[in-house]
Each structure stands twice: as structure tokens, then as C-alpha cells.
PyMOL Python script that loads the backbone (N, CA, C, O; Angstrom):
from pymol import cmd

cmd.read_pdbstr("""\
ATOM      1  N   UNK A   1     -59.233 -11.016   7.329  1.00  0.00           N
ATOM      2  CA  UNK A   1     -60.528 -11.360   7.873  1.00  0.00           C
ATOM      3  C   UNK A   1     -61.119 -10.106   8.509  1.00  0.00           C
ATOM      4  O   UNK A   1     -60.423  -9.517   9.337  1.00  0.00           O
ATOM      5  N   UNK A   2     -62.387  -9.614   8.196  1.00  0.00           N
ATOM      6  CA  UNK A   2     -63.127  -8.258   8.680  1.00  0.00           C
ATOM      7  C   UNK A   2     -64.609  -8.824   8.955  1.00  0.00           C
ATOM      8  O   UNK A   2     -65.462  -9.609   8.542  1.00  0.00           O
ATOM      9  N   UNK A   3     -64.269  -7.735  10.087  1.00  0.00           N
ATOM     10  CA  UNK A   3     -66.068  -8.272  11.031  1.00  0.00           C
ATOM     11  C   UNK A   3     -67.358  -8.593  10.074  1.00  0.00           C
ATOM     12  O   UNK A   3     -68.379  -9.163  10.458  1.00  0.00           O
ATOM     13  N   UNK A   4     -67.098  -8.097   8.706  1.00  0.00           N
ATOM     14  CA  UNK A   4     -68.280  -8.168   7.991  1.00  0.00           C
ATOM     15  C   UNK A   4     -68.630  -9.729   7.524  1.00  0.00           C
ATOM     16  O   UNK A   4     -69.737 -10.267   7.558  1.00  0.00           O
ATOM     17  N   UNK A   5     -67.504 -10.237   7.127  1.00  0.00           N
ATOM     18  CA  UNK A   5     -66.974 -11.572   6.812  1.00  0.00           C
ATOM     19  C   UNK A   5     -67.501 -12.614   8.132  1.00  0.00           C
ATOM     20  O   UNK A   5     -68.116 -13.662   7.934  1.00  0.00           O
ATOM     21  N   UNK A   6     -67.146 -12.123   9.420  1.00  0.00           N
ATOM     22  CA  UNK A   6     -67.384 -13.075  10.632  1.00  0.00           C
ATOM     23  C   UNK A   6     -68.927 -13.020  11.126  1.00  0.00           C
ATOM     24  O   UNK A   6     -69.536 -13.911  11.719  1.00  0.00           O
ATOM     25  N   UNK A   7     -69.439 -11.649  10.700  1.00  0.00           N
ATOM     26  CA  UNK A   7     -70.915 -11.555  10.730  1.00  0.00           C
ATOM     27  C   UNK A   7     -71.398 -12.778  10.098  1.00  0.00           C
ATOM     28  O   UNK A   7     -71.836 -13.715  10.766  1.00  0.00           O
ATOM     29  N   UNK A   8     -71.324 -12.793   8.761  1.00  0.00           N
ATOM     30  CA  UNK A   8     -72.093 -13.834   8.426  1.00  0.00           C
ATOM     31  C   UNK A   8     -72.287 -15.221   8.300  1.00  0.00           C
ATOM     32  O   UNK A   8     -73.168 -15.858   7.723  1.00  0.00           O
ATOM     33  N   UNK A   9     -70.870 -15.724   9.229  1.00  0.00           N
ATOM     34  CA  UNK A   9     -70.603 -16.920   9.439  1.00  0.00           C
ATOM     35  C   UNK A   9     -71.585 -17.663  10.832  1.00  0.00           C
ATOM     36  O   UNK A   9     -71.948 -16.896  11.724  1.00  0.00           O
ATOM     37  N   UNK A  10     -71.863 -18.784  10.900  1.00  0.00           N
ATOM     38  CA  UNK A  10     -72.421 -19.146  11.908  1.00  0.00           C
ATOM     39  C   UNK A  10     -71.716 -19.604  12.914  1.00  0.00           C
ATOM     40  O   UNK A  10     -70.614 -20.023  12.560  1.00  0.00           O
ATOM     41  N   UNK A  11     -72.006 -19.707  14.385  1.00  0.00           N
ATOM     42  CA  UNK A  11     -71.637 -19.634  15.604  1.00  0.00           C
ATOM     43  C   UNK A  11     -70.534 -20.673  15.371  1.00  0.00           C
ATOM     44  O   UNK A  11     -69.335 -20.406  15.457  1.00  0.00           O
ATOM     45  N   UNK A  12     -71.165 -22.196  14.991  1.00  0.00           N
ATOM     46  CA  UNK A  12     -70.109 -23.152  14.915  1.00  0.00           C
ATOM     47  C   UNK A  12     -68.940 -23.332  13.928  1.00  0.00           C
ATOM     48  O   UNK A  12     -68.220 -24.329  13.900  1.00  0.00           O
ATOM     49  N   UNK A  13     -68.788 -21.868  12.828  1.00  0.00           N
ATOM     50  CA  UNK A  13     -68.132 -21.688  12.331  1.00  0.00           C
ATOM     51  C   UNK A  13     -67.142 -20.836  12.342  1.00  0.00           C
ATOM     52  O   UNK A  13     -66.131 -20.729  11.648  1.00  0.00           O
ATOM     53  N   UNK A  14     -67.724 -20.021  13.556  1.00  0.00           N
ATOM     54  CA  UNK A  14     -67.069 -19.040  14.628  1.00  0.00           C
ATOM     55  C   UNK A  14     -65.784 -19.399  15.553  1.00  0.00           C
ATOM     56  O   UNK A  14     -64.730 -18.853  15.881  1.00  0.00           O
ATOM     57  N   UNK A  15     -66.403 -20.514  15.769  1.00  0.00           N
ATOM     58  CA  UNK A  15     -65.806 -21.340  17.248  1.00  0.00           C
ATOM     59  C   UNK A  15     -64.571 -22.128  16.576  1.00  0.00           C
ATOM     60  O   UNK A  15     -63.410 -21.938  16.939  1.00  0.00           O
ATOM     61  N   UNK A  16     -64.936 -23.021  15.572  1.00  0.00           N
ATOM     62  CA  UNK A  16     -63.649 -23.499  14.688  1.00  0.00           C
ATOM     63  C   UNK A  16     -62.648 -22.483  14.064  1.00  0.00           C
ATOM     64  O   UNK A  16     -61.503 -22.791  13.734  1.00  0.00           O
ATOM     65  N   UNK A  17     -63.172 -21.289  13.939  1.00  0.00           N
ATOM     66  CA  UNK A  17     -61.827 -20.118  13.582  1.00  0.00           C
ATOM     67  C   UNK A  17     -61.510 -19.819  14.389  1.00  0.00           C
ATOM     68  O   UNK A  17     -60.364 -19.370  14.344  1.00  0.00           O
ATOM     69  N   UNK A  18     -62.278 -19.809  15.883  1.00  0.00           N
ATOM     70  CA  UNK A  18     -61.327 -19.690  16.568  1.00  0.00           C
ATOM     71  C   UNK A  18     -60.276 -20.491  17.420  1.00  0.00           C
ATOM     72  O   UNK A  18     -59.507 -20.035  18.267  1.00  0.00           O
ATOM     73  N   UNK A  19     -60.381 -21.439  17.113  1.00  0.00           N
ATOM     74  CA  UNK A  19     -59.601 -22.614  17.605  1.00  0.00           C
ATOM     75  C   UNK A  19     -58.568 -22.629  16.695  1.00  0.00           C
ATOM     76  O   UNK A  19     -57.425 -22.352  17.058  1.00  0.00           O
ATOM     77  N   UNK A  20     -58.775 -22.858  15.794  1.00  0.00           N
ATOM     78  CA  UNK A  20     -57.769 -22.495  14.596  1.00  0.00           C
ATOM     79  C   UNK A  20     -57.017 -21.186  14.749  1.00  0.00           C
ATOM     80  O   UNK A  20     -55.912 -21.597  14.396  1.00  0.00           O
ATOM     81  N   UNK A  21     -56.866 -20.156  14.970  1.00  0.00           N
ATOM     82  CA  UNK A  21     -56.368 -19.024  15.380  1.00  0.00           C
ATOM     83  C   UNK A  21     -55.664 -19.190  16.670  1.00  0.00           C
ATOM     84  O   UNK A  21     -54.465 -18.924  16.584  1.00  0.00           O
ATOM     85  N   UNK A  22     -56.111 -19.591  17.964  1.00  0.00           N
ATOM     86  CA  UNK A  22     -55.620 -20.121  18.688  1.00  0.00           C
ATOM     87  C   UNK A  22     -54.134 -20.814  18.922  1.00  0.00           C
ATOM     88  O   UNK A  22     -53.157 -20.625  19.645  1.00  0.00           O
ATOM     89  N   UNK A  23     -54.616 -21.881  17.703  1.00  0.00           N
ATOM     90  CA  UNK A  23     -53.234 -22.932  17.497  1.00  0.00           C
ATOM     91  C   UNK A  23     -52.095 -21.814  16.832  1.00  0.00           C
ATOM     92  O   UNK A  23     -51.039 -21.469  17.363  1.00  0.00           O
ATOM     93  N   UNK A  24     -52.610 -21.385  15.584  1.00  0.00           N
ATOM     94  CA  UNK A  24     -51.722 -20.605  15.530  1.00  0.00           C
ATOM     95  C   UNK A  24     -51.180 -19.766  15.929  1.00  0.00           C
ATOM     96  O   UNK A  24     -50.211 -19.574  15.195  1.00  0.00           O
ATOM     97  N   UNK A  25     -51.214 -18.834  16.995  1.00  0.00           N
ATOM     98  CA  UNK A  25     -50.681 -18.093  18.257  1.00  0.00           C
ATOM     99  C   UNK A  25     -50.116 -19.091  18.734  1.00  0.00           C
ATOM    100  O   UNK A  25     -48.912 -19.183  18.499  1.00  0.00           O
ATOM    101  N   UNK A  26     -50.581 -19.854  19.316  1.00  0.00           N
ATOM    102  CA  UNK A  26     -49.344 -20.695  20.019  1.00  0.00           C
ATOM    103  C   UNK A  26     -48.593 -21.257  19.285  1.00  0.00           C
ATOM    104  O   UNK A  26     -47.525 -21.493  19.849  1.00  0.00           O
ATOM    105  N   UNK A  27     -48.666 -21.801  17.650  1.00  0.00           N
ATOM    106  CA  UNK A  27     -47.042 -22.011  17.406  1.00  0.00           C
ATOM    107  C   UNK A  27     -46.364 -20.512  16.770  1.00  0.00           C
ATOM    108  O   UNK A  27     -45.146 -20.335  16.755  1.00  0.00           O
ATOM    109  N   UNK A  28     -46.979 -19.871  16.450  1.00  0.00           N
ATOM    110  CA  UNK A  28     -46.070 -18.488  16.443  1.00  0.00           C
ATOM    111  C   UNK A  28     -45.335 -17.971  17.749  1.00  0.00           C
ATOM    112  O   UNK A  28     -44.184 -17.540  17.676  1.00  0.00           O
ATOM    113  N   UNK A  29     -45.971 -18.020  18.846  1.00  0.00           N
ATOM    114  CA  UNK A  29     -45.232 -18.092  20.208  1.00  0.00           C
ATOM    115  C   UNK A  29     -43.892 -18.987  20.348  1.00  0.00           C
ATOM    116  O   UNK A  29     -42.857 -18.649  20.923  1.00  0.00           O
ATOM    117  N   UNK A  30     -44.132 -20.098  19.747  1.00  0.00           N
ATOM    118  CA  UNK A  30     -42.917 -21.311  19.179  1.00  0.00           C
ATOM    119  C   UNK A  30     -41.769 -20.953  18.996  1.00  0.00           C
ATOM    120  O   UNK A  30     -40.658 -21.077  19.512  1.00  0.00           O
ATOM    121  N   UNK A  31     -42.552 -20.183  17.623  1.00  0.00           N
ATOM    122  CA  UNK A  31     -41.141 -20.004  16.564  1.00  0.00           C
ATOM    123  C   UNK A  31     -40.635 -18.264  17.343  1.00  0.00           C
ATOM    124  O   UNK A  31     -39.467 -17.891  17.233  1.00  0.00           O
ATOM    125  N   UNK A  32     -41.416 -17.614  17.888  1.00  0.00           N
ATOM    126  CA  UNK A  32     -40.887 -16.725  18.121  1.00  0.00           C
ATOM    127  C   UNK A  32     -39.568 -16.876  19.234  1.00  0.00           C
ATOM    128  O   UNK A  32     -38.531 -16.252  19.009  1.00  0.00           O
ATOM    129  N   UNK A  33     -39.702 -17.753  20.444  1.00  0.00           N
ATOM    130  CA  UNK A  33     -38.887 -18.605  21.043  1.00  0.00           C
ATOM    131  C   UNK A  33     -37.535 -19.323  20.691  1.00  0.00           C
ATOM    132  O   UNK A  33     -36.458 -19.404  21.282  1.00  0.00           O
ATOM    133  N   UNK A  34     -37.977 -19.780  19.578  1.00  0.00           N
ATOM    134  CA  UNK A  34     -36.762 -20.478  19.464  1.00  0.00           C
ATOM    135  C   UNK A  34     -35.733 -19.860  17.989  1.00  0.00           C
ATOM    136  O   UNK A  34     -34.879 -20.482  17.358  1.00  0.00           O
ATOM    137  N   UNK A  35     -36.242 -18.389  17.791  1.00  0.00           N
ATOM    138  CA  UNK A  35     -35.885 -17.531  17.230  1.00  0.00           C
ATOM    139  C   UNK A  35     -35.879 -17.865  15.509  1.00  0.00           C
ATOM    140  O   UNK A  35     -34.954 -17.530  14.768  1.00  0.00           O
ATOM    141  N   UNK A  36     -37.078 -18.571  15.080  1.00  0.00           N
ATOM    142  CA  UNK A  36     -37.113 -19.245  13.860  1.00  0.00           C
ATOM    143  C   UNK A  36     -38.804 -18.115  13.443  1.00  0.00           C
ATOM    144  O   UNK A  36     -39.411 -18.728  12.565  1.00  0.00           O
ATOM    145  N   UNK A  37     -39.479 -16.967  13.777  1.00  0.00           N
ATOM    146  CA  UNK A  37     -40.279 -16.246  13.039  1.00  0.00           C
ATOM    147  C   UNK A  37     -39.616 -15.889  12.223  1.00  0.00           C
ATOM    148  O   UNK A  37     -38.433 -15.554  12.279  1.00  0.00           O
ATOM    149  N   UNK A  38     -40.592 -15.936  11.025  1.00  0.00           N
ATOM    150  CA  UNK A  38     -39.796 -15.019   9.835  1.00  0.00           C
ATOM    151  C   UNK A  38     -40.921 -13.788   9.463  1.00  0.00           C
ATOM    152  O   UNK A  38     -40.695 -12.938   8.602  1.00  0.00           O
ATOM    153  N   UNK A  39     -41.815 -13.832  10.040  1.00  0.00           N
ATOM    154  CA  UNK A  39     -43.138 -12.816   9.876  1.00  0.00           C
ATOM    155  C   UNK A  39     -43.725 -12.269  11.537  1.00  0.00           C
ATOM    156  O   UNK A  39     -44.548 -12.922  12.179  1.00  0.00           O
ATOM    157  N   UNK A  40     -43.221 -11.202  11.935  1.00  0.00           N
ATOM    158  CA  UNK A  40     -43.472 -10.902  13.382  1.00  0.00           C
ATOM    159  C   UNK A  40     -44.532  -9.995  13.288  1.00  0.00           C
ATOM    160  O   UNK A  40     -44.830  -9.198  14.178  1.00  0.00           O
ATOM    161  N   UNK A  41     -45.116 -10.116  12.187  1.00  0.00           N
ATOM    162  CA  UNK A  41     -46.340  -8.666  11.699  1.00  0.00           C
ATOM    163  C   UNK A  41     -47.738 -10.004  11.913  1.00  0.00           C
ATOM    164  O   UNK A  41     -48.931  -9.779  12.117  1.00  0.00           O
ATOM    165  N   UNK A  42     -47.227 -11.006  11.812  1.00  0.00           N
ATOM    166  CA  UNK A  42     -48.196 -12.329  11.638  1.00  0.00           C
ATOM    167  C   UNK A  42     -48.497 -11.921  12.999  1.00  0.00           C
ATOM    168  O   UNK A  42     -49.460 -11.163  12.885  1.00  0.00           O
ATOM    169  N   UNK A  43     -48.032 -12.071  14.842  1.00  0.00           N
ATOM    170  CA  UNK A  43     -48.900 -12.387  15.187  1.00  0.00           C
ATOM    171  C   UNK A  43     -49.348 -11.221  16.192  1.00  0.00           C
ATOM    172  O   UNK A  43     -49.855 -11.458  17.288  1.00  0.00           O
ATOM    173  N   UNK A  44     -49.074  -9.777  15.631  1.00  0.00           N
ATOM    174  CA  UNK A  44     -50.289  -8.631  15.406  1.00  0.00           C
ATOM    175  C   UNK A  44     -51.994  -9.228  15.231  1.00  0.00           C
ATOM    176  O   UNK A  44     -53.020  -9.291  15.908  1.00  0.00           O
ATOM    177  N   UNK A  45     -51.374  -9.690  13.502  1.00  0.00           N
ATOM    178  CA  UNK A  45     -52.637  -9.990  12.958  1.00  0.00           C
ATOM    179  C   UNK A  45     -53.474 -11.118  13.817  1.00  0.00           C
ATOM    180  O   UNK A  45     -54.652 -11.040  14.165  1.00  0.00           O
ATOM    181  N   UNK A  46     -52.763 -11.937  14.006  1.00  0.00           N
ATOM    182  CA  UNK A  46     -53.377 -13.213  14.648  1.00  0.00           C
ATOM    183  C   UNK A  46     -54.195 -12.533  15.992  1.00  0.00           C
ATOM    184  O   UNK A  46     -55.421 -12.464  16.086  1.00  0.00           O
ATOM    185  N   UNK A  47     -53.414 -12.151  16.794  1.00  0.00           N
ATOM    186  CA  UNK A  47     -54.308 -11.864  18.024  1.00  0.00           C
ATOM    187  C   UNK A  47     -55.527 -10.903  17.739  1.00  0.00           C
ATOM    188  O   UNK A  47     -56.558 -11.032  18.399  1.00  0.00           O
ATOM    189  N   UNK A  48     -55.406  -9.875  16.691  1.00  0.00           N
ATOM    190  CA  UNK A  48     -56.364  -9.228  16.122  1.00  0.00           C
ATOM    191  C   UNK A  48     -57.802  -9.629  15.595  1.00  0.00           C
ATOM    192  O   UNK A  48     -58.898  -9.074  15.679  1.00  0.00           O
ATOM    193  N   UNK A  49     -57.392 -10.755  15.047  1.00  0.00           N
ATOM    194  CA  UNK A  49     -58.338 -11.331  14.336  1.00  0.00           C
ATOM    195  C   UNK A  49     -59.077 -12.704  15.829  1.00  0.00           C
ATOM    196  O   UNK A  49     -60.131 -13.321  15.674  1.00  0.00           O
ATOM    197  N   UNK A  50     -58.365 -12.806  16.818  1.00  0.00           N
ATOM    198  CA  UNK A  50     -59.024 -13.829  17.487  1.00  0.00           C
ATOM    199  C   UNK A  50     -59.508 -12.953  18.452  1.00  0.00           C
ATOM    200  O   UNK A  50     -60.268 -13.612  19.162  1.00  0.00           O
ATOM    201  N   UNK A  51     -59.451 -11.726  18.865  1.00  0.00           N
ATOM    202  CA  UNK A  51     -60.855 -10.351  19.209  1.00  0.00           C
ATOM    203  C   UNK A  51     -61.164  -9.697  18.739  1.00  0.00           C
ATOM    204  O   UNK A  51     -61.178  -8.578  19.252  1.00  0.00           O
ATOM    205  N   UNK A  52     -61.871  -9.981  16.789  1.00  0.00           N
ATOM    206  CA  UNK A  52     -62.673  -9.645  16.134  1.00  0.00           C
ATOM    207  C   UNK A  52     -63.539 -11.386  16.298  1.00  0.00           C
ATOM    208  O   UNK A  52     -64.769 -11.342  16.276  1.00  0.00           O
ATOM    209  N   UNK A  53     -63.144 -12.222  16.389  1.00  0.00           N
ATOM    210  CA  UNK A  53     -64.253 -13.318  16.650  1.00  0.00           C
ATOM    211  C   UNK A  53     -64.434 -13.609  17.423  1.00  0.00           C
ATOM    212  O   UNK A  53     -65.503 -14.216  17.480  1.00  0.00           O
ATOM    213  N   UNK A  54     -63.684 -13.499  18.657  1.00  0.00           N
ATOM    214  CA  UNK A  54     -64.470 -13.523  20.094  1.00  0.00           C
ATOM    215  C   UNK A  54     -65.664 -11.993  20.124  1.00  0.00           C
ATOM    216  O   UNK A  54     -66.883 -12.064  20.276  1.00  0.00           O
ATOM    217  N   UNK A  55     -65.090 -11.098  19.989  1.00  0.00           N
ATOM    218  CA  UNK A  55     -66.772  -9.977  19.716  1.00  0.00           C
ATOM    219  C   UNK A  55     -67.519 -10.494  18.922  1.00  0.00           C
ATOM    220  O   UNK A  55     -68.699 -10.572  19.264  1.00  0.00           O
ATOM    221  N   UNK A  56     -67.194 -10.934  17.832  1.00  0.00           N
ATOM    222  CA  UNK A  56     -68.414 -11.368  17.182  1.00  0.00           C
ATOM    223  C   UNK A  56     -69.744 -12.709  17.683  1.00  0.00           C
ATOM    224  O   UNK A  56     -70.968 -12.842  17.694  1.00  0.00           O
ATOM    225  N   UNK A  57     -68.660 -13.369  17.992  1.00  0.00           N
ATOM    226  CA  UNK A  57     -69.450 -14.388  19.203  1.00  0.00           C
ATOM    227  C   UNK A  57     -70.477 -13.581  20.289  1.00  0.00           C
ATOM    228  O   UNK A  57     -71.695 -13.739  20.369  1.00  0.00           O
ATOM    229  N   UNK A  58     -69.678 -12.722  21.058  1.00  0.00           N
ATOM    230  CA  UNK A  58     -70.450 -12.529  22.182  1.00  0.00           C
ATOM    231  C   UNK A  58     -71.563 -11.497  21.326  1.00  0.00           C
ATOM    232  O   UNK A  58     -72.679 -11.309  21.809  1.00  0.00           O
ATOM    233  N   UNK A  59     -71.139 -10.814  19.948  1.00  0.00           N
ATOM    234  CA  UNK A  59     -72.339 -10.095  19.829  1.00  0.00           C
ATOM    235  C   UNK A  59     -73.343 -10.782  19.447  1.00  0.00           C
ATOM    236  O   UNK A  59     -74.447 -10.432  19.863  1.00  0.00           O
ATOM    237  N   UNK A  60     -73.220 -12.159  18.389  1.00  0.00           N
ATOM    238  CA  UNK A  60     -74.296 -13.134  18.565  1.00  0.00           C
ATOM    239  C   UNK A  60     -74.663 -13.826  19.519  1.00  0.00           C
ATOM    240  O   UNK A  60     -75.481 -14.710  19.267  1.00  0.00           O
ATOM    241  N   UNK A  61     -74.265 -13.687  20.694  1.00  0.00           N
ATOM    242  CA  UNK A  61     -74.638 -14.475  21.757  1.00  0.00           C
ATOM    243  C   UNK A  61     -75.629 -13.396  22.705  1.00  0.00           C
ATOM    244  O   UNK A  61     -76.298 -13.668  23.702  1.00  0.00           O
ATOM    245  N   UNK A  62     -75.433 -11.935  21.923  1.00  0.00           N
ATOM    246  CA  UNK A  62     -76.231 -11.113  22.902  1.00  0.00           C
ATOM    247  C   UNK A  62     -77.610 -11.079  21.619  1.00  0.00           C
ATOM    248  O   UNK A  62     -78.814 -11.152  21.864  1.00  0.00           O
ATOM    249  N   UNK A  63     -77.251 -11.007  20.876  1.00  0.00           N
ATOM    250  CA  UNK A  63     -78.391 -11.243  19.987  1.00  0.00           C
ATOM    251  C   UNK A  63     -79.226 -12.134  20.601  1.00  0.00           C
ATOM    252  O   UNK A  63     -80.036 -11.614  21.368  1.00  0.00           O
ATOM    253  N   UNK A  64     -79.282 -13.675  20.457  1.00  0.00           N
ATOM    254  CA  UNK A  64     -79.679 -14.348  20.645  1.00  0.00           C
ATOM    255  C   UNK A  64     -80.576 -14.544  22.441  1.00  0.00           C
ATOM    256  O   UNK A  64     -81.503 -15.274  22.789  1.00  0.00           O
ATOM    257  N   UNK A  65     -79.834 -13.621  23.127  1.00  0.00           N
ATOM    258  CA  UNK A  65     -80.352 -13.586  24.240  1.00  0.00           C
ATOM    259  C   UNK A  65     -81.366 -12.368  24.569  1.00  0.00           C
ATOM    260  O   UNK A  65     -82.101 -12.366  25.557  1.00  0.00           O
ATOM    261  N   UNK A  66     -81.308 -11.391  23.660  1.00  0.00           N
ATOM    262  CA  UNK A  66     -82.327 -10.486  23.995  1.00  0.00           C
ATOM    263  C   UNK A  66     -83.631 -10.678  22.674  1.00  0.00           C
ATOM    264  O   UNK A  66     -84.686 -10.052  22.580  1.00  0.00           O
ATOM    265  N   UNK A  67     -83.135 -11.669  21.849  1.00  0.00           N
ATOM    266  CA  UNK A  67     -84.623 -12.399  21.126  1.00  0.00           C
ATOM    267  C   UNK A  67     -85.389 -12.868  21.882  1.00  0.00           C
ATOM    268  O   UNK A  67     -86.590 -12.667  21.701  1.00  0.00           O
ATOM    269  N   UNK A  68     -84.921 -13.671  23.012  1.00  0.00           N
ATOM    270  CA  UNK A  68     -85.850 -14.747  24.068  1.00  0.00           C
ATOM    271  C   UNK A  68     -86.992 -13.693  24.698  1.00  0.00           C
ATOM    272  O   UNK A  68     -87.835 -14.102  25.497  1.00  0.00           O
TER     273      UNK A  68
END
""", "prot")
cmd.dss("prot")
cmd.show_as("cartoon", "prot")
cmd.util.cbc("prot")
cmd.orient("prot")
């Protein structure tokens, strides 16, 4: 997933990836726990990708506020 990709998604489609991303950090946190990861490069990516869509949010949210 690359910022160009999250650009053109809309806000409420923003917000559901990131909830979705979310969950998954926390069960990768899980499995990392109870020593059952089999991909520890996964949650690099994961947290990566859930502050490329939190920036992308707030940069549409600054958009939207210096239109007004």
C-alpha cells in the first residue's frame, strides 16, 4: 500500500483501513506473544502502513480545512 493509492481513496475508506490495520497489529501482537509469528517483517509493514493513513487523513483533513 503507497501514499499514492491512499490519496485517492475517500476519507470513509480511509478510516475502514484503518481499523482494519489496527486489528491486525493487535493480533500480530498475539501471535508475537504467544510465540506463534511466522512473519515478524509483517508487523514493520503493518505499523508503516497505519502512518501512511493516518497522514493521509490528516492531510485531507487539512485540505478540507483551508478550502473553508
Amino acid at each position: 500500500m503507497n501514499a499514492q493509492e491512499l490519496r485517492n481513496k475517500t476519507p470513509d475508506q480511509l478510516r475502514d483501513d484503518l481499523a482494519q490495520l489496527k486489528k491486525e497489529a493487535f493480533n500480530l501482537r498475539f501471535q508475537q506473544a504467544t510465540g506463534q509469528m511466522e512473519n515478524t517483517a509483517r508487523m514493520k509493514t503493518v505499523r508503516r502502513d497505519v502512518a501512511r493513513v493516518i497522514t493521509v487523513l490528516n492531510e485531507k483533513a487539512a485540505e478540507a480545512a483551508s478550502a473553508d
